[in-house]
C-alpha positions as CSV (number, residue, x, y, z in Angstrom):
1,X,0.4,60.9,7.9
2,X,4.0,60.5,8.3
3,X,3.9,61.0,12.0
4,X,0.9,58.4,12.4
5,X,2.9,55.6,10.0
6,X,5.9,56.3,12.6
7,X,4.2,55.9,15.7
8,X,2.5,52.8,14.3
9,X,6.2,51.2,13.2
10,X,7.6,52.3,17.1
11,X,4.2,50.6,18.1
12,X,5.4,47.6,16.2
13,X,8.5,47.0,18.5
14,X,6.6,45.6,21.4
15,X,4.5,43.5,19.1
16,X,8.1,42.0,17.5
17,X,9.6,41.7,20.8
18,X,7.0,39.7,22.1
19,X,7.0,37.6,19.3
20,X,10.8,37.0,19.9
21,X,10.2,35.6,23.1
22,X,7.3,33.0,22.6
23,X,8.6,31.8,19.8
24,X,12.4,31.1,21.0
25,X,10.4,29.6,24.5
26,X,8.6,27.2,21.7
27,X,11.2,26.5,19.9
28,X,13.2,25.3,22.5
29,X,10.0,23.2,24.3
30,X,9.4,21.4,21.7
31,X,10.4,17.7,21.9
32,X,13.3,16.6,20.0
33,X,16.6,19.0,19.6
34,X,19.1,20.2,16.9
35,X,21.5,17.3,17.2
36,X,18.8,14.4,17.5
37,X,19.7,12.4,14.8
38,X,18.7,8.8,13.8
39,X,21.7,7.7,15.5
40,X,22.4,8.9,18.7
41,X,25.3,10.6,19.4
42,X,27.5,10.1,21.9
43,X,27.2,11.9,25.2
44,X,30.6,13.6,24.9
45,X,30.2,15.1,21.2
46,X,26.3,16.2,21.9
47,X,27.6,18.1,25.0
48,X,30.6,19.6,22.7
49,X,28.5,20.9,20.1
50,X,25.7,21.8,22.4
51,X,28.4,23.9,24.5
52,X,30.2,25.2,21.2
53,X,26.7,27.0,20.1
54,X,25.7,27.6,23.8
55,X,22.8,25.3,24.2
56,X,24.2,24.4,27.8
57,X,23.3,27.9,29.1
58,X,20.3,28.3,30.6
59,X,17.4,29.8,29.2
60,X,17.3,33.7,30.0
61,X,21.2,33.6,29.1
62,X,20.6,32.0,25.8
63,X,17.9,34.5,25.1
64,X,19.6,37.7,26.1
65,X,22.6,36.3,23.7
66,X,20.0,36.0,20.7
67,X,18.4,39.1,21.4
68,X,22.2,40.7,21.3
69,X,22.5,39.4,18.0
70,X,19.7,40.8,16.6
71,X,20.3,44.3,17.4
72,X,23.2,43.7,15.5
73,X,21.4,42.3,13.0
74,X,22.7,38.9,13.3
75,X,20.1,36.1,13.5
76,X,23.0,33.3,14.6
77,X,24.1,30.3,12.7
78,X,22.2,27.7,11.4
79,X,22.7,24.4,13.0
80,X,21.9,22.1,9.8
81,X,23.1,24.3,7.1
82,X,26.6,24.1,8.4
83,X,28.0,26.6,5.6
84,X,25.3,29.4,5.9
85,X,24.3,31.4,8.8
86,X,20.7,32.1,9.0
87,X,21.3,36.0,8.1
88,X,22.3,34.5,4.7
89,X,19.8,31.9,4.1
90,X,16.9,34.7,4.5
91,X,18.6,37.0,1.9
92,X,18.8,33.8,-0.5
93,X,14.8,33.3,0.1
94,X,12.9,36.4,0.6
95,X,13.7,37.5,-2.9
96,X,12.0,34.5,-4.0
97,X,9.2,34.6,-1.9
98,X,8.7,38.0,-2.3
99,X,8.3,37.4,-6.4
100,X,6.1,34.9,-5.9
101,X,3.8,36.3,-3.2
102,X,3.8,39.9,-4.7
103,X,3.2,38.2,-8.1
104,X,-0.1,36.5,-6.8
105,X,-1.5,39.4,-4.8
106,X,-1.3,41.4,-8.5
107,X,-2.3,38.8,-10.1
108,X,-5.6,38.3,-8.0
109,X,-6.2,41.9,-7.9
110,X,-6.1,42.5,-11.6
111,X,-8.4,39.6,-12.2
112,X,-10.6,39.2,-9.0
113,X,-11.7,42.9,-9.2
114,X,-13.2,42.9,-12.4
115,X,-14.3,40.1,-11.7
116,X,-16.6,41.0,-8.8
117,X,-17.3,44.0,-10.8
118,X,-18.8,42.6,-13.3
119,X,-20.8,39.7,-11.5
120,X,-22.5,42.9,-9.6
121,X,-23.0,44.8,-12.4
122,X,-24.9,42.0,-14.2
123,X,-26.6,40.8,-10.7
124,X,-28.6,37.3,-11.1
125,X,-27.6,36.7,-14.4
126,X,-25.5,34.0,-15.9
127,X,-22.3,35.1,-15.5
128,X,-23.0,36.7,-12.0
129,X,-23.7,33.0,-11.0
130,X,-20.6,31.8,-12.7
131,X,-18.7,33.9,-10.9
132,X,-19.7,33.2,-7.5
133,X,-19.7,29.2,-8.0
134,X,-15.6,29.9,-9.4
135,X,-15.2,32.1,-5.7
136,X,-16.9,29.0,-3.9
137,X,-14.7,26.8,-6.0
138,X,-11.3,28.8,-5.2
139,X,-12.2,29.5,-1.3
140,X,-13.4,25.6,-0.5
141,X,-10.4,24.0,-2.4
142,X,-6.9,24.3,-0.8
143,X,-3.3,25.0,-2.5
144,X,-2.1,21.4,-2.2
145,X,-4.9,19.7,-4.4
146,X,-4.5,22.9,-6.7
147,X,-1.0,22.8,-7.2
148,X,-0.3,19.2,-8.1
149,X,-3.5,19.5,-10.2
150,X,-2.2,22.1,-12.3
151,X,1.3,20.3,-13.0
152,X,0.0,17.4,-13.9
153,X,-2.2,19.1,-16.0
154,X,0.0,21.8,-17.4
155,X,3.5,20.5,-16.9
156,X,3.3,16.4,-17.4
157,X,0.2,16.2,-19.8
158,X,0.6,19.1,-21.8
159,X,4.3,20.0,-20.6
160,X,4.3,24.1,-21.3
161,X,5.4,24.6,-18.1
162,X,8.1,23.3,-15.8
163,X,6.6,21.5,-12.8
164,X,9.9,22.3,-10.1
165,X,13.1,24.3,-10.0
166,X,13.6,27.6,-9.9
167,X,16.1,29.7,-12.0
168,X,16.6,33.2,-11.4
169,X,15.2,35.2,-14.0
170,X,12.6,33.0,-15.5
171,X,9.5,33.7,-15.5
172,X,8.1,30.3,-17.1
173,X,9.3,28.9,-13.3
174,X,7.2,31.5,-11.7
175,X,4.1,30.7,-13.8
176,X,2.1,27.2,-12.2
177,X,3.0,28.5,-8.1
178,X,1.7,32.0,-8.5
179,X,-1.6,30.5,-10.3
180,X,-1.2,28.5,-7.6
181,X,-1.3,30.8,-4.5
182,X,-3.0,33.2,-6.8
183,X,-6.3,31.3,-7.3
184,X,-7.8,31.3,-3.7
185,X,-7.0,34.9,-3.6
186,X,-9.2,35.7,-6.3
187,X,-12.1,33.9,-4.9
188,X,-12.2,35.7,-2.2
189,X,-11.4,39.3,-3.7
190,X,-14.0,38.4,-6.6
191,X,-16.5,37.4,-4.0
192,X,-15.4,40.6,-1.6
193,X,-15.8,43.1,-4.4
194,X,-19.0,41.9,-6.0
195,X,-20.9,42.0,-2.7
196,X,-19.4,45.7,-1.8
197,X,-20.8,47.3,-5.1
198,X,-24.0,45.7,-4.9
199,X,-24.2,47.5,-1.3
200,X,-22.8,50.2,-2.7
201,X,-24.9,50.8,-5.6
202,X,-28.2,50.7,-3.6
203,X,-26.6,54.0,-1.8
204,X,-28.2,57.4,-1.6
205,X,-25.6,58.9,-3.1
206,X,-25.8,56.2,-6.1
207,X,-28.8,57.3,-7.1
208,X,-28.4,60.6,-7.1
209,X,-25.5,61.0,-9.0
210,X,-27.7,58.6,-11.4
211,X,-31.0,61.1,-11.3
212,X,-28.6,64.1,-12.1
213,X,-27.8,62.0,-15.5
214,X,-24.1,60.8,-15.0
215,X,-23.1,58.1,-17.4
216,X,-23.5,55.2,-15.5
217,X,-19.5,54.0,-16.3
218,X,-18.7,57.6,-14.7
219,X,-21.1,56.9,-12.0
220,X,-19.5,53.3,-11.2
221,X,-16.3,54.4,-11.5
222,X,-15.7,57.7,-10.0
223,X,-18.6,56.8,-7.3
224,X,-19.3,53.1,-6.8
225,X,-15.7,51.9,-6.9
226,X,-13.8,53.7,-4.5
227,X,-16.1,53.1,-1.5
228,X,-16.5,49.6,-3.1
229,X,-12.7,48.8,-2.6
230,X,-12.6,49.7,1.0
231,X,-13.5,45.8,2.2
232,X,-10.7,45.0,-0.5
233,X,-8.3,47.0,0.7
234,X,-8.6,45.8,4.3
235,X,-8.8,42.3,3.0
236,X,-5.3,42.4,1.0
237,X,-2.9,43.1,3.7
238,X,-3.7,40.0,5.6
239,X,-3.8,38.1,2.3
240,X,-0.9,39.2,1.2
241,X,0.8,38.0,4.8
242,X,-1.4,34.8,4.3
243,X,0.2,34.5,0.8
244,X,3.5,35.1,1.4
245,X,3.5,32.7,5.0
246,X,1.3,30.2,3.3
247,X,3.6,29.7,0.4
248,X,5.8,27.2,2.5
249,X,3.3,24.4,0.5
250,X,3.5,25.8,-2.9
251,X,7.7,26.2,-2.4
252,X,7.8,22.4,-0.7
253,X,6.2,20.9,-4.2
254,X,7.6,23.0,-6.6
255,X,10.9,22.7,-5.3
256,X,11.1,26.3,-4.6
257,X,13.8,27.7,-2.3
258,X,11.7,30.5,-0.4
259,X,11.4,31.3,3.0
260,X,8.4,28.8,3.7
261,X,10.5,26.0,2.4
262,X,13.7,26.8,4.6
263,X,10.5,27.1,7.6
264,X,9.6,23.6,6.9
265,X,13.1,22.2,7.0
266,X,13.9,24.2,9.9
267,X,11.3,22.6,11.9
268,X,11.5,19.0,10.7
269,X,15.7,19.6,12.0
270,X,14.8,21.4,14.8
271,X,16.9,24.1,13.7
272,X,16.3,26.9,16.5
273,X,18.0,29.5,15.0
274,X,16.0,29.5,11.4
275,X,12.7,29.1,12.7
276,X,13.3,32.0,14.5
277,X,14.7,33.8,11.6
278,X,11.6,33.2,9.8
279,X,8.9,33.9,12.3
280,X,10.4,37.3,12.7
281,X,10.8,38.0,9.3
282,X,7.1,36.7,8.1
283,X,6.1,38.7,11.7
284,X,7.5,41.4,10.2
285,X,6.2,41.3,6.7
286,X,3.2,41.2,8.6
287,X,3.1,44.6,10.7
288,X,4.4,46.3,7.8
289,X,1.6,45.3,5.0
290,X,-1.0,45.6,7.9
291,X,0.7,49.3,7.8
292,X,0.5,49.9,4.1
293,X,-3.1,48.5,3.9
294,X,-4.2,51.4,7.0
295,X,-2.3,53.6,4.4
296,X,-4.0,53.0,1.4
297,X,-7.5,52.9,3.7
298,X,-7.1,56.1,4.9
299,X,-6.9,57.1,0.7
300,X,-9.9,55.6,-0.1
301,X,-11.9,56.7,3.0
302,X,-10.9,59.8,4.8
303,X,-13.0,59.8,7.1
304,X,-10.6,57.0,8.3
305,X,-7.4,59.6,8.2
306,X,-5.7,59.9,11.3
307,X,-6.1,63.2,13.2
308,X,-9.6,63.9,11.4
309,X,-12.5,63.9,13.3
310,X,-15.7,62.0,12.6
């Protein structure tokens, strides 16, 4: 296994390098620049600063420079956040959006599972039908009617819960965004799980552990769920990316200071150097929880275990 989860991380490199380059030839061919303001500068200090952080180079010269720098781990200086280089402004988000985004994946799993468990378990009743309208509910609505929903709701009407800010530390700030991100996450694992252990439980192998007189809690435990959390399990690792990439809405109106919120300001300053920063670090994030979820597939199913044959 270790061998496999090394090839797959020195199989990764292409797949970041590539990403490197269409995103710094984006970044730069999109209209507008770093030092387009409102009011134009003149010609002679637009060409200073534009030489000072070598924008006057040409293309394959600027990237080979950028490239240089992040072998060394440098991702360059921002270019609107005069007092912070890049390298700095991604260690003061990723914590945050790390909380946040790990917090919701948990979050939905602890509640979405059960969930779907028990909706299949009790199949065409009541609360199997209440359960899939809340998963149609949670998929078809998006984050930004949820979010100003719930604090308007939960921090202005009621006020229990602070509605922006973030202080390190406190979890009463953490609360309303990962419900937030949380909720659509749910619906889908909810609706993901119950539909796997209803397949599941119609399986041979179901049956006969029933006819051989297993409890039927052993039997769904020890039997249905395992094979039943497969679809799960493949599900969470691009949820989790969604999650953590998609929180640049939930950070914008909660006044969070993540990485999706320094991607948002990056691209309204057409700030090259931290929009690159964070595509490579949410490509990243990517490859390596598409990684862990192969991982924990290959735990649940091994007939999916690399070097076995099927």
């Amino acid at each position: 296994m270790l061998g496999y989860v090394l090839r797959r991380l020195l199989g990764a490199i292409p797949t970041l390098a590539v990403i490197v380059v269409l995103a710094f030839l984006l970044t730069r061919l999109a209209p507008g620049g770093p030092f387009d303001e409102e009011q134009a500068l003149p010609p002679e200090i637009k060409a200073n600063l534009e030489r000072a952080y070598g924008l006057d180079q040409p293309l394959p010269v600027q990237l080979g420079r950028y490239v240089a720098g992040l072998l060394r781990g440098d991702f360059g200086p921002s270019f609107k956040f005069k007092d912070f280089t890049v390298t700095e402004l991604i260690a003061t988000g990723l914590p945050v959006s790390l909380k946040l985004g790990l917090a919701a994946v948990l979050l939905a799993m602890l509640v979405g599972i059960p969930l779907g468990v028990l909706a299949a378990a009790r199949h065409n009743s009541a609360v199997d039908h209440a359960v899939t309208g809340f998963a149609v509910l949670g998929i078809a609505v998006p984050v930004f009617v949820i979010a100003p929903l719930l604090a308007l709701v939960f921090g202005i009407h009621l006020g229990w819960l602070p509605v922006a800010g973030w202080t390190p530390g406190t979890v009463r700030d953490m609360v309303l965004p990962v419900v937030t991100l949380a909720l659509p996450v749910i619906a889908y694992i909810a609706r993901l799980t119950r539909g796997s252990v209803l397949e599941v439980l119609r399986s041979p192998f179901v049956r006969a552990a029933r006819a051989r007189g297993i409890p039927g809690r052993r039997v769904l435990t020890r039997h249905v769920l395992p094979a039943a959390l497969v679809p799960v399990v493949s599900y969470l690792g691009p949820a989790t990316a969604a999650v953590l990439t998609g929180s640049l809405v939930v950070e914008t109106i909660f006044g969070l200071p993540g990485l999706g919120r320094y991607l948002v300001q990056g691209a309204l300053n057409r700030d090259y150097t931290l929009v690159m920063g964070m595509v490579i670090v949410f490509a990243a994030l990517m490859i390596v929880l598409n990684l862990v979820v192969d991982v924990l597939y290959a735990w649940l199913d091994p007939r999916m275990r690399p070097g076995r044959r099927r």
